[in-house]
KOLLO-489820 format. One record per residue (C-alpha): x, y, z. Coordinates in nm, 2 decimals, decimal comma, always signed. Each point is the difference from the previous one (the first is absolute). Layout:
N
<node c1="X" c2="Y" c3="Z"/>
...
This chain:
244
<node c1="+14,68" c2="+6,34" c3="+16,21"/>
<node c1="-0,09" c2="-0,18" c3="-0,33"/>
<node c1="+0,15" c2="+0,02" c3="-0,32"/>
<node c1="+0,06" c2="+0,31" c3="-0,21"/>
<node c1="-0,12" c2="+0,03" c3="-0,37"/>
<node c1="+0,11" c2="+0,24" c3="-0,28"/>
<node c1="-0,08" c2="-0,20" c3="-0,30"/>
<node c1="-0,25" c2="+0,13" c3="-0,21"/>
<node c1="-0,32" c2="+0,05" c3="+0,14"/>
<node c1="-0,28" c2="-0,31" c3="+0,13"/>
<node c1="+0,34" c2="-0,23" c3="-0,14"/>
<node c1="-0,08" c2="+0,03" c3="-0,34"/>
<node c1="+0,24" c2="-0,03" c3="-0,27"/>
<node c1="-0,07" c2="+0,19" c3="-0,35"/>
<node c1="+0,14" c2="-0,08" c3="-0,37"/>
<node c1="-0,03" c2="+0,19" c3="-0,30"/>
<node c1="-0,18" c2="-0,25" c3="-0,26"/>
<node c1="+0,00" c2="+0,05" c3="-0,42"/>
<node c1="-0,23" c2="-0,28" c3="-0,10"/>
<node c1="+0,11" c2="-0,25" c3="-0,26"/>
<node c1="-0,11" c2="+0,10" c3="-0,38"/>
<node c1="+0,06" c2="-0,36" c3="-0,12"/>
<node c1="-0,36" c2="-0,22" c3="-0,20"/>
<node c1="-0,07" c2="-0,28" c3="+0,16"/>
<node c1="-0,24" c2="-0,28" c3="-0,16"/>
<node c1="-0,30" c2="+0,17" c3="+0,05"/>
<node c1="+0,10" c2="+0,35" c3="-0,17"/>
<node c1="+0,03" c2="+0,20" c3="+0,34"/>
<node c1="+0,35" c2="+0,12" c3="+0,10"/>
<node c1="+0,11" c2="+0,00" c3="+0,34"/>
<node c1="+0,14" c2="-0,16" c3="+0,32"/>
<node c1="+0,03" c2="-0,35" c3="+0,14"/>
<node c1="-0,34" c2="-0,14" c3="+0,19"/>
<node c1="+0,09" c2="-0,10" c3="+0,38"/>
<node c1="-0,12" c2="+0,10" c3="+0,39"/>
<node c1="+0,14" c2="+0,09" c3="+0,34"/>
<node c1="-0,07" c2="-0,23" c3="+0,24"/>
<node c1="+0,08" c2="+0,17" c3="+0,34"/>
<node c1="-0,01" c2="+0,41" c3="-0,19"/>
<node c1="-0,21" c2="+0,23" c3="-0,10"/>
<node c1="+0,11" c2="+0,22" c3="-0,28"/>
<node c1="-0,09" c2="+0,34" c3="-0,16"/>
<node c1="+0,01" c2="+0,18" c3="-0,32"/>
<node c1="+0,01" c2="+0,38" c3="-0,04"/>
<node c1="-0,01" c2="+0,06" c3="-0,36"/>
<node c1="+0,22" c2="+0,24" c3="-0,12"/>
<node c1="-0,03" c2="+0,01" c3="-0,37"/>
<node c1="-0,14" c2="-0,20" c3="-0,31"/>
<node c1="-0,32" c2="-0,21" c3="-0,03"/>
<node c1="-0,07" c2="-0,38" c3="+0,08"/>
<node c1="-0,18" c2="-0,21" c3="+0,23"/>
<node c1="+0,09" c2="-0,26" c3="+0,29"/>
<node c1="-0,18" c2="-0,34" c3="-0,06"/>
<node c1="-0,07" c2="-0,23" c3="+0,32"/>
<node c1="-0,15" c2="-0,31" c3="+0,08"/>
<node c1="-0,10" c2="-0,05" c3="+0,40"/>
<node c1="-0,24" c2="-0,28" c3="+0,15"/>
<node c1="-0,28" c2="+0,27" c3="-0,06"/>
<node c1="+0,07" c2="-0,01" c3="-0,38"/>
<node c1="+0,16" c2="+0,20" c3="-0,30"/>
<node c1="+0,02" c2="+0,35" c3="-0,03"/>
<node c1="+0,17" c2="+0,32" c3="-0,21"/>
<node c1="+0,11" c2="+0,34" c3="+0,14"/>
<node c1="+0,08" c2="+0,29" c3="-0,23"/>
<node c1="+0,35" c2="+0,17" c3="+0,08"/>
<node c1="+0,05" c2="+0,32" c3="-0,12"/>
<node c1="+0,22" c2="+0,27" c3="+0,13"/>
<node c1="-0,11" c2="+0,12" c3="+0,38"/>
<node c1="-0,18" c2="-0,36" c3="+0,06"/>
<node c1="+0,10" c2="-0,13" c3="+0,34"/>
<node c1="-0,13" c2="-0,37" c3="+0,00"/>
<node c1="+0,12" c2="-0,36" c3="+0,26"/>
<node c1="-0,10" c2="-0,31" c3="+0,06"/>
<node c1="+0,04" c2="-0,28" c3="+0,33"/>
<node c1="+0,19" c2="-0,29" c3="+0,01"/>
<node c1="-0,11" c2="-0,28" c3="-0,22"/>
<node c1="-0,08" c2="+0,22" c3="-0,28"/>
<node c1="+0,15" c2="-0,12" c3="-0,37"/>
<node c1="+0,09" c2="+0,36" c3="-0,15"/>
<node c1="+0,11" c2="+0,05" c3="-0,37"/>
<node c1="+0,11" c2="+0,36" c3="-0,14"/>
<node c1="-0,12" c2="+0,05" c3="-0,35"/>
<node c1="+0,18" c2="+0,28" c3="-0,12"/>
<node c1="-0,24" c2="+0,17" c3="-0,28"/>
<node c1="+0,29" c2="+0,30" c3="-0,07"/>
<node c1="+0,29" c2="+0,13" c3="+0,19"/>
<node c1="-0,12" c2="-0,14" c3="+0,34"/>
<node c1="+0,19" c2="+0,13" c3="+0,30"/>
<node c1="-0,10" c2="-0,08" c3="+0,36"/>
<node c1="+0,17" c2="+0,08" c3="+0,34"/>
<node c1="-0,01" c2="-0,30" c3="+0,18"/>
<node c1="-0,09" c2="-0,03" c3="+0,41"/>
<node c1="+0,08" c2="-0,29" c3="+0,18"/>
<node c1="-0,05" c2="-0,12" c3="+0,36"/>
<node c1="+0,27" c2="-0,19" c3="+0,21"/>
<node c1="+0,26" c2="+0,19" c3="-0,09"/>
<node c1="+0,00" c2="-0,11" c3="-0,40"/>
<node c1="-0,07" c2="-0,33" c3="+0,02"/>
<node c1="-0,21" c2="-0,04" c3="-0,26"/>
<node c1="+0,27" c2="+0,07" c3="-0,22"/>
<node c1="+0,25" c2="-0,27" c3="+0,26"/>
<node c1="-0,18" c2="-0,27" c3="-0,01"/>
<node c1="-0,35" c2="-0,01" c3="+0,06"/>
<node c1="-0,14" c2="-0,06" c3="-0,33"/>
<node c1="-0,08" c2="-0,34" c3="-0,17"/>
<node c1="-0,03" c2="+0,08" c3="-0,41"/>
<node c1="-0,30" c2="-0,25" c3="-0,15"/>
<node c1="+0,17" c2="-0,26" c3="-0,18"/>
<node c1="-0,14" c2="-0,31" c3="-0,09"/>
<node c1="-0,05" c2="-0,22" c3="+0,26"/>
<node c1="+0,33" c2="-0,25" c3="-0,10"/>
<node c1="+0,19" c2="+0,29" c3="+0,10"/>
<node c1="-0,13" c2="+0,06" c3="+0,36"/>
<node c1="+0,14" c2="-0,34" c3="+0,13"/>
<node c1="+0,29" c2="+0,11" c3="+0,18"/>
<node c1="+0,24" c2="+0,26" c3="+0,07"/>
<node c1="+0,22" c2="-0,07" c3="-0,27"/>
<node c1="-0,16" c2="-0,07" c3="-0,25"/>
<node c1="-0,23" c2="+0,36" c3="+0,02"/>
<node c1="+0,36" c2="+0,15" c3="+0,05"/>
<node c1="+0,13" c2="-0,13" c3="-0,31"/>
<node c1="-0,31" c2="+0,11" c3="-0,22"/>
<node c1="-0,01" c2="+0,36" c3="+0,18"/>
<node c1="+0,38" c2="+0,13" c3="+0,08"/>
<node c1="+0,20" c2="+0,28" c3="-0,21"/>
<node c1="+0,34" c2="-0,07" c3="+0,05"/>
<node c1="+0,12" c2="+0,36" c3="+0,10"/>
<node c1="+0,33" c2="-0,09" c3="-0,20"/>
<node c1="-0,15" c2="-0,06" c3="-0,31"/>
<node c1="-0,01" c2="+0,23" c3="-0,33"/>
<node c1="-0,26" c2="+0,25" c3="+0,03"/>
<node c1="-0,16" c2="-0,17" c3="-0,33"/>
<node c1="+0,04" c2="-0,35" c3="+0,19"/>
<node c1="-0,20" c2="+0,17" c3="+0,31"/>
<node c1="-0,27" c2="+0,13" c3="-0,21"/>
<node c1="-0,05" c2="-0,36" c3="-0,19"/>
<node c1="-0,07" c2="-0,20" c3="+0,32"/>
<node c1="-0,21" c2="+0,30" c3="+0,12"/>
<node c1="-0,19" c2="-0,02" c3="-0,29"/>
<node c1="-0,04" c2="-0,35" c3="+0,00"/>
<node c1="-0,05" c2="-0,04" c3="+0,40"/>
<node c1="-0,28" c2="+0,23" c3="-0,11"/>
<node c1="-0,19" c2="-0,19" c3="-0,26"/>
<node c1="+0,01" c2="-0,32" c3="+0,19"/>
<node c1="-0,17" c2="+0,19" c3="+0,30"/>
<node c1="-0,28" c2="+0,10" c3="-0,23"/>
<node c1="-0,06" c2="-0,32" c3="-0,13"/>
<node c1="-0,04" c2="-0,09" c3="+0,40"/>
<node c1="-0,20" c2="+0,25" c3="+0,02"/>
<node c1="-0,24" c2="-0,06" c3="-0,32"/>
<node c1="-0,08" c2="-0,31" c3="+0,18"/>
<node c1="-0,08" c2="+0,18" c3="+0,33"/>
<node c1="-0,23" c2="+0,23" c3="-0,16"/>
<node c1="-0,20" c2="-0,28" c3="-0,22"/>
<node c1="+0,01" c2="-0,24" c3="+0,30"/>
<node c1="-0,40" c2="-0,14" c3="+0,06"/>
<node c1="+0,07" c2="+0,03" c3="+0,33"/>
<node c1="+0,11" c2="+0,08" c3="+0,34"/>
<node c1="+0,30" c2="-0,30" c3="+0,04"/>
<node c1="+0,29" c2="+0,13" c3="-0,24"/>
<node c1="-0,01" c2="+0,31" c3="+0,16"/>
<node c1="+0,04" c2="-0,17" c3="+0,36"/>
<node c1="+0,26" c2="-0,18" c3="-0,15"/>
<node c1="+0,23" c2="+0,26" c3="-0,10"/>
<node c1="-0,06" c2="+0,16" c3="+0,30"/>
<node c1="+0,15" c2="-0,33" c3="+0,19"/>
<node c1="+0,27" c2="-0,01" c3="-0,23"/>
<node c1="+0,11" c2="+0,35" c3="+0,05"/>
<node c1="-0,01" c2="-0,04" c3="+0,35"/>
<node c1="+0,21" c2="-0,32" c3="+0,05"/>
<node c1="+0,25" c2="+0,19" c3="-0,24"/>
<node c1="+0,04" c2="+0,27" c3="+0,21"/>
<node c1="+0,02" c2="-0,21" c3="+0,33"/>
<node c1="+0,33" c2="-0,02" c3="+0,06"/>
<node c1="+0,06" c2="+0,36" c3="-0,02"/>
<node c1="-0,25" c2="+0,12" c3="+0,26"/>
<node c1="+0,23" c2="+0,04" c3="+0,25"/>
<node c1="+0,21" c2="+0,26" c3="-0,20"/>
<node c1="-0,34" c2="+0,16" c3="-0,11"/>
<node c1="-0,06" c2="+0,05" c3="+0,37"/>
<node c1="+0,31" c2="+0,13" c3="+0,12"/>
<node c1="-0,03" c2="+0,28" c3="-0,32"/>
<node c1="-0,42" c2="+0,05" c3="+0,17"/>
<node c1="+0,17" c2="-0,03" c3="+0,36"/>
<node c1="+0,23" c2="+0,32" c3="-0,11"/>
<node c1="-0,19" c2="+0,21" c3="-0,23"/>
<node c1="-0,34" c2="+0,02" c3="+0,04"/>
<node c1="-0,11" c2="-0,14" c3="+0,35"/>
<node c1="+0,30" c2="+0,24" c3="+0,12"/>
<node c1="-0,14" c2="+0,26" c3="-0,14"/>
<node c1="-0,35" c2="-0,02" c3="+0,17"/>
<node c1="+0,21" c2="-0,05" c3="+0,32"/>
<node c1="+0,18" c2="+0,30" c3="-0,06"/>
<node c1="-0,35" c2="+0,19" c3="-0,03"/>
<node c1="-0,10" c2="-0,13" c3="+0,30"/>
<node c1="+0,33" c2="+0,07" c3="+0,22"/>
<node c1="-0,04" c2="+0,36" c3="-0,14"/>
<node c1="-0,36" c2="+0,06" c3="+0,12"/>
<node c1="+0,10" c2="-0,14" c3="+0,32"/>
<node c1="+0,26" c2="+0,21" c3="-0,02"/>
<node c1="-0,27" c2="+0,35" c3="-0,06"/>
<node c1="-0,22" c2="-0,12" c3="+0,25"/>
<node c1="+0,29" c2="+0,01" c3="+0,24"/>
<node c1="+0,06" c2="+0,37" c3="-0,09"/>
<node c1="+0,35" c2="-0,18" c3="-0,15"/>
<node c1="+0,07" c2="+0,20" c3="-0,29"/>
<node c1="+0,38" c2="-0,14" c3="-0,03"/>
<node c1="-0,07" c2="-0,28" c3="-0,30"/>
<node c1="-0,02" c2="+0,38" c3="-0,24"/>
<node c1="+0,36" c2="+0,11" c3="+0,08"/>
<node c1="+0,08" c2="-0,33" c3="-0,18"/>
<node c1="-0,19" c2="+0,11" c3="-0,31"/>
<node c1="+0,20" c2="-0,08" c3="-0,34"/>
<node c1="-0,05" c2="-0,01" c3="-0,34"/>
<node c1="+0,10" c2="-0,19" c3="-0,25"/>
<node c1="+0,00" c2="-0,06" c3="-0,42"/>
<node c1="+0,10" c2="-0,24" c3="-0,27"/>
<node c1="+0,06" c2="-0,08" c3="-0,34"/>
<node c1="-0,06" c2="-0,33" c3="-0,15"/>
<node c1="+0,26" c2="-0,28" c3="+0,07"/>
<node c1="-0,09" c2="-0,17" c3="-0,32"/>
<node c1="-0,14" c2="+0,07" c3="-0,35"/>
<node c1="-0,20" c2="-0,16" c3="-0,24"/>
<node c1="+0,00" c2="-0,29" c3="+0,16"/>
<node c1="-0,20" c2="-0,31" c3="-0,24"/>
<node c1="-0,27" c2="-0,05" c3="+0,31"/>
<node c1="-0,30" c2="-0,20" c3="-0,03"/>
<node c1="-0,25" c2="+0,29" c3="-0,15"/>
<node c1="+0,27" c2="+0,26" c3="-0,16"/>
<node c1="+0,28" c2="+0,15" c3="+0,05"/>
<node c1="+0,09" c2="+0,09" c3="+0,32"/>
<node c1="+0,21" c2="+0,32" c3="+0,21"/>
<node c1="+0,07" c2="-0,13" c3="+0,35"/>
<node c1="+0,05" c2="+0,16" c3="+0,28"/>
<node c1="+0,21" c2="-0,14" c3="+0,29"/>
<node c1="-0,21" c2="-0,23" c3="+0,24"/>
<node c1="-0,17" c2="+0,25" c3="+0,27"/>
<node c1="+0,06" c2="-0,35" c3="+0,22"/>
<node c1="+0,35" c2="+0,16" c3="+0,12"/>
<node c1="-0,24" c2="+0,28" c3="+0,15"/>
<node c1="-0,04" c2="-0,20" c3="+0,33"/>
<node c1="+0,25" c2="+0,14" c3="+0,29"/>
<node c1="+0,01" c2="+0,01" c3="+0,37"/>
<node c1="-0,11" c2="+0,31" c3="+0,16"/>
């Protein structure tokens, strides 16, 4: 028998995302420039207008958002929310939220990326600060990731890019082994769930839908200063994982 799942479905996790309206240098308003590194991540656009700026290996490019656009992007890919009026996205995330727990390395300069501490130090909110304290370092976490990110994008070539990319990753090393106990729970129980329930049918063993439930929640948190808005959260879907 392998493990049961009732997190929400594929072990995704979703947030409810108000972009940031705040200028930055180069006259567009919006979120914080950064990437996912073990996630993929979607955007169902609820309301407003703006675009989603990104910078891969393959180059530059711009997507529109308006309300009913569904648009994601792999691993690896630098993503920055312009928010061009009132934009409001629903956000999906694989591996039970870790997107928003971890997995993401914002583009500072490359001073910043040396260590652990040091990135922490330029990029925490203290949750127990004043709400106009929060928004200052969120702001400013902000504009240094774009300056980090200008440089990126103007780059003559392939090697600054591979750098980050190694930075980010020996950042995040030390934290794999959480990251894959959250994958070993969620998502990959999940698929093993789907398959231990088609066994199941093909059996003629119907029992697994006497133990059908359902579930619903309301956001744990609130407009929480996260790195492209303001954020509702919803508990971590990670506590889905039980033993059947």
């Amino acid at each position: 028998m392998v493990s049961g799942y009732s997190g929400l479905p594929g072990g995704v996790a979703v947030s409810r995302l108000c972009v940031y309206d705040w200028p930055a240098a180069d006259g567009l308003h919006g979120g914080t420039p950064h990437l996912h590194l073990a996630c993929s991540e979607g955007y169902v656009v609820t309301g407003g207008s703006g675009a989603v700026q990104t910078l891969t290996a393959s180059g530059y490019e711009v997507t529109p958002l308006a309300a009913g656009t569904v648009a994601w992007f792999t691993p690896g890919t630098i993503h920055r929310l312009v928010n061009e009026g009132d934009l409001r996205i629903t956000v999906l995330m694989q591996n039970s939220g870790l997107p928003e727990a971890g997995d993401a390395v914002l583009t500072l300069p490359p001073q910043y990326l040396t260590d652990p501490d040091t990135y922490a130090a330029a990029t925490t909110i203290p949750a127990d600060a004043p709400e106009r304290e929060r928004e200052r370092i969120a702001r400013a976490r902000r504009d240094l990731a774009l300056e980090g990110y200008r440089a990126l994008r103007e780059a003559p070539g392939p090697e600054p890019l591979a750098a980050f990319h190694r930075a980010a990753a020996a950042l995040v090393r030390p934290r794999l082994a959480e990251w894959r106990e959250r994958w070993r729970r969620g998502a990959r129980t999940a698929a093993e769930t789907t398959g231990d329930h088609l066994d199941r049918l093909e059996r003629g063993d119907v029992s697994h839908l006497a133990d059908a439930v359902v579930r619903a929640e309301q956001p744990s948190e609130q407009g929480k200063f996260g790195m492209c808005g303001r954020l509702d959260v919803y508990p971590s879907s990670e506590a889905g994982a039980r033993r059947a």
